[in-house]
C-alpha positions in Angstrom: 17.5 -34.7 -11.8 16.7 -32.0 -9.5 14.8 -28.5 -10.6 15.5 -26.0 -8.3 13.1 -22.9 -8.2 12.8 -19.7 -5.3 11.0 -20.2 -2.6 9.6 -16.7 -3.1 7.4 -18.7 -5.8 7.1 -22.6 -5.3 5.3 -23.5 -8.5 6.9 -27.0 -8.5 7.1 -27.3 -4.8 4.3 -26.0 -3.6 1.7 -24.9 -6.4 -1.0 -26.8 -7.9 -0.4 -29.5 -11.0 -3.9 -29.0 -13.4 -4.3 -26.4 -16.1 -3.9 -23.1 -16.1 -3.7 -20.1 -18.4 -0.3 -19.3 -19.7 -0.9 -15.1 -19.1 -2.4 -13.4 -16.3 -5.1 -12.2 -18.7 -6.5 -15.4 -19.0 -6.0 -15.4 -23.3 -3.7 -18.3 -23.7 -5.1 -22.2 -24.0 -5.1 -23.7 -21.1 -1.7 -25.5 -20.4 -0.9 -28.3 -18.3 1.2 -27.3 -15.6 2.5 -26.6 -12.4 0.8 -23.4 -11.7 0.1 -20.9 -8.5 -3.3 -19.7 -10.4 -2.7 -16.6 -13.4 -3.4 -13.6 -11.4 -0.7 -14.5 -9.0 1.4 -11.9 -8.2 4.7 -12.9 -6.4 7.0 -10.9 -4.3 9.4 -8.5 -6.0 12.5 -10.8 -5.3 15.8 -10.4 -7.5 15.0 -11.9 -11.0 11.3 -11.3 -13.2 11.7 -14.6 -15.2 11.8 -16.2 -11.3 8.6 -14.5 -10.9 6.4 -16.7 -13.3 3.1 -17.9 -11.9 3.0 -21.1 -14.1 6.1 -23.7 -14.7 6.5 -25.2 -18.4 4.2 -28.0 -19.0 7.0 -30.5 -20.0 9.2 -29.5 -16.7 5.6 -30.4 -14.8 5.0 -33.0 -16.0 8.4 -34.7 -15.5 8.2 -33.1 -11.4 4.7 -34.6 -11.6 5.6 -38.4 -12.7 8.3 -38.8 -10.5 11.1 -38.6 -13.2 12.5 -34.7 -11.3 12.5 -33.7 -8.3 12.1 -30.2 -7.3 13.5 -28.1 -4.3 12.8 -24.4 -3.1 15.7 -22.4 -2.0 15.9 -18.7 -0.3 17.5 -16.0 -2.4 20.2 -15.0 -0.3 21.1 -18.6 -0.1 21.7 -19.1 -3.9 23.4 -15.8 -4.2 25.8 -17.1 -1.5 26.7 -19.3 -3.7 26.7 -17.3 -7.3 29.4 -15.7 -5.1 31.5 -18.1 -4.6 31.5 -19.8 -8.0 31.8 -16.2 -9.4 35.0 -15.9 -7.0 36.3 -19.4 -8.2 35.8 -19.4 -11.8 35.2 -16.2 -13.2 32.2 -16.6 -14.4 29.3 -14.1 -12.6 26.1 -16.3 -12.9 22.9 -14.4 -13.4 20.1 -15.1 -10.6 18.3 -18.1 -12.5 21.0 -20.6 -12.2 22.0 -19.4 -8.8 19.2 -21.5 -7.6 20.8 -24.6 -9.3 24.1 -23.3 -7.6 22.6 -23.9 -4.5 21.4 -27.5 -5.7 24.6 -28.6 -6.4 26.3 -27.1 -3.1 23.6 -29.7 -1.7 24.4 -32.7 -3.8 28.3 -32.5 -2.9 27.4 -32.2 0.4 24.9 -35.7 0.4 27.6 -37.1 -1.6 31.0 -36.1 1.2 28.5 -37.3 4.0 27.7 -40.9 2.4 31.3 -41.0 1.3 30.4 -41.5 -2.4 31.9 -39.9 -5.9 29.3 -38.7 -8.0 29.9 -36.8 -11.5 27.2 -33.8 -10.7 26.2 -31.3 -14.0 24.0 -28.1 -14.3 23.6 -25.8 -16.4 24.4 -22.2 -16.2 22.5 -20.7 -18.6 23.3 -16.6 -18.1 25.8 -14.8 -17.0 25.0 -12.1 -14.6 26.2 -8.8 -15.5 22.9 -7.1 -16.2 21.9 -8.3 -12.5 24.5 -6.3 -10.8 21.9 -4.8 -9.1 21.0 -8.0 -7.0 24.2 -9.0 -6.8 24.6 -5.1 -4.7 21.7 -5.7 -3.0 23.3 -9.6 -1.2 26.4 -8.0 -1.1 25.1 -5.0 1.0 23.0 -6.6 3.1 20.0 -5.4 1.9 18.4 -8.9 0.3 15.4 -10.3 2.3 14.5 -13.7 2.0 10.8 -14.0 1.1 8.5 -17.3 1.7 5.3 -17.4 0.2 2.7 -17.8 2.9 0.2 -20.5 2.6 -3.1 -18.7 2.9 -1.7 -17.0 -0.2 -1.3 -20.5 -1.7 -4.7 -21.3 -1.1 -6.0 -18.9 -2.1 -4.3 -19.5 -5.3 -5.9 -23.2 -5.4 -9.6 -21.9 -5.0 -9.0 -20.0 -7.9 -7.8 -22.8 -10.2 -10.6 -25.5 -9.1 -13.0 -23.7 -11.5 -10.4 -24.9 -14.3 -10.7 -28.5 -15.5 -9.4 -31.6 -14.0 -6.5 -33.0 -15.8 -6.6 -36.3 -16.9 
């Protein structure tokens, strides 16, 4: 199983696995996760809900023990590819799922170059016509790819070692 994320913010990939607050006003209990620190603040990239500081504690921990694996993709990238499956099926995919777009375009790729059949599933879960906006934005030209540098990162991680060690 692969979790695919924007690179514009790695919690998985790149962020820190111990507890964290769930809000940036540090209210929540403190959850197990995969977490760039609450007061993170990510670039504006195409979708809020891909701008999360934190990544749900049961997705974590699956990246954590080994059972997922998680990849970082650009934004132009995955909208690339929401293109083409909205051009083949129909179907206009919001920004979310464009990253598991992306994922599979990857795994059918592995798969021609080691000559193997694999049965490959993902799940769209939105449709993207109240993100017409991004979509105008790839189409024109005008979406910049964004990677999250790693004094940002961390800086992030100073933050969360006053939090307690899980485990």
């Amino acid at each position: 199983m692969i979790a695919a994320e924007p690179a514009a913010c790695p919690t998985l990939t790149r962020g820190h696995y111990g507890y964290d607050f769930g809000d940036t006003a540090g209210m929540t209990p403190l959850l197990p996760m995969h977490t760039l620190g609450h007061s993170f603040v990510p670039p504006a990239i195409h979708s809020g809900g891909l701008r999360y500081h934190g990544m749900a504690p049961l997705v974590s921990h699956l990246v954590h023990t080994g059972l997922v694996e998680a990849r970082a993709y650009q934004q132009r990238e995955c909208f690339e590819q929401a293109v083409a499956f909205a051009r083949s099926e129909g179907i206009i995919p919001a920004p979310e799922p464009s990253h598991a777009l992306r994922a599979v375009v990857e795994a059918v790729e592995q798969a021609r170059q080691e000559g193997k059949a694999k049965t490959i599933l993902f799940n769209l879960c939105g449709h993207g016509n109240f993100d017409m906006a991004a979509y105008e934005s790839y189409l024109t030209g005008q979406m910049v790819d964004s990677e999250l540098p790693q004094d940002e990162l961390d800086r992030a991680a100073a933050e969360l070692s006053s939090m307690p060690a899980l485990g």
